[in-house]
VOGUDREN-411452 format. One line per field, with one value per residue (C-alpha): x, y, z. Coordinates in steps of 0.05 Angstrom, whole numbers, plus 5000, padded with zeros to 4 digits. Example, Ala and Ser with C-alpha at 12.3 -4.5 7.8 and 13.67 -1.06 7.14 Angstrom:
BEGIN
xx <- (5246/5273) $
yy <- (4910/4979) $
zz <- (5156/5143) $
END
This chain:
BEGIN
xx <- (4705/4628/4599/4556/4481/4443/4372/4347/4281/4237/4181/4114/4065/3998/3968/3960/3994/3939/3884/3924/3934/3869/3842/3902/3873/3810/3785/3718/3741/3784/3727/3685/3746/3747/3683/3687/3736/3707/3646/3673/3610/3590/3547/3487/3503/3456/3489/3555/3535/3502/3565/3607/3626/3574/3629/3646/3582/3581/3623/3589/3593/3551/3604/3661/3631/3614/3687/3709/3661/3691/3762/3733/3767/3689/3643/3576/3563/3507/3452/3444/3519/3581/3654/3712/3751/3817/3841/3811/3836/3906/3900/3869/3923/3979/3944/3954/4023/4044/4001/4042/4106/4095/4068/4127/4183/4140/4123/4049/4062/3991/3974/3914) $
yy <- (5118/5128/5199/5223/5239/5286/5290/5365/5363/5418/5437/5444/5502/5475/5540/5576/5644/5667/5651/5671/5745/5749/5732/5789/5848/5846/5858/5822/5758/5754/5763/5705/5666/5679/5679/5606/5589/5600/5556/5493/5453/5513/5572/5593/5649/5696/5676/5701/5763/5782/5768/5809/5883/5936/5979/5922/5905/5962/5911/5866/5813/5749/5773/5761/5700/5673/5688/5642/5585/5589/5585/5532/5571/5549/5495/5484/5432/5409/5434/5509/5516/5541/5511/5525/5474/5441/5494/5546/5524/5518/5581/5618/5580/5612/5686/5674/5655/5708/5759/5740/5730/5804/5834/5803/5825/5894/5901/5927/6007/6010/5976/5912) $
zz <- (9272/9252/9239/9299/9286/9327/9312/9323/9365/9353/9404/9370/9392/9409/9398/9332/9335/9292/9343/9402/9365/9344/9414/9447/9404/9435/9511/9495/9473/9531/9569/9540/9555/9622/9639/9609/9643/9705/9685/9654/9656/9607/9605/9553/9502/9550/9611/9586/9563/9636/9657/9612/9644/9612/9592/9538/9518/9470/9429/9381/9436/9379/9331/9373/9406/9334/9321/9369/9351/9281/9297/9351/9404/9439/9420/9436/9486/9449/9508/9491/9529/9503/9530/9525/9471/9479/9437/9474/9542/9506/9487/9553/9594/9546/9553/9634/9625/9585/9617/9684/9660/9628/9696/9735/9689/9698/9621/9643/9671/9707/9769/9741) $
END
C-alpha cells in the first residue's frame, strides 16, 4: 500500500496587516477611504478634504493622505484625482467586514 499525501493549502491574505493597522488607528484615513469609496471615478485632493467632517480636519489631513499614496493604499489617477487602488479597495472592503462582524457580535458598546 502507498503512503497518502495531503498537500496543506494555506489561504493567503490579500491585505497587508501592516497597512490594514495602520489605516484602523486612525479616524482620518478611514475617512479618505470612504469618501473614496463613494467616488470611484475619483475625487481631487481639495474635493476630499471639503468632504472630510470639520471635527477631523484638525488632523494633518496631506500627511495622512500622503501616507496612503505611499503605501499605495490611493493612487493618483493621473488627472489631478485620487482613487482608491486595488489594495486600497482590498483593504476598505476588509475594514467593512470586520467593522460589521464586530457590531453584530456586539463588540462596539455605543450605538454608531
Amino acid at each position: 500500500m502507498g503512503e497518502e499525501k495531503t498537500t496543506k493549502v494555506e489561504k493567503t491574505l490579500t491585505i497587508r496587516y501592516d497597512i490594514l493597522s495602520d489605516v484602523l488607528v486612525s479616524p482620518i484615513r478611514i475617512e479618505i477611504l470612504n469618501k473614496l469609496s463613494d467616488h470611484p471615478n475619483g475625487l481631487s485632493y481639495e474635493d476630499v478634504v471639503a468632504l472630510i467632517p470639520k471635527d477631523l480636519q484638525q488632523a494633518n489631513v496631506r500627511r495622512h493622505f500622503d501616507l496612503l499614496i505611499q503605501e499605495k493604499v490611493i493612487e493618483d489617477k493621473g488627472d489631478g484625482k485620487y482613487a482608491l487602488s486595488k489594495l486600497g479597495e482590498e483593504t476598505y472592503s476588509t475594514l467593512v467586514k470586520v467593522a460589521s462582524k464586530a457590531k453584530s457580535e456586539g463588540i462596539f458598546s455605543g450605538s454608531y
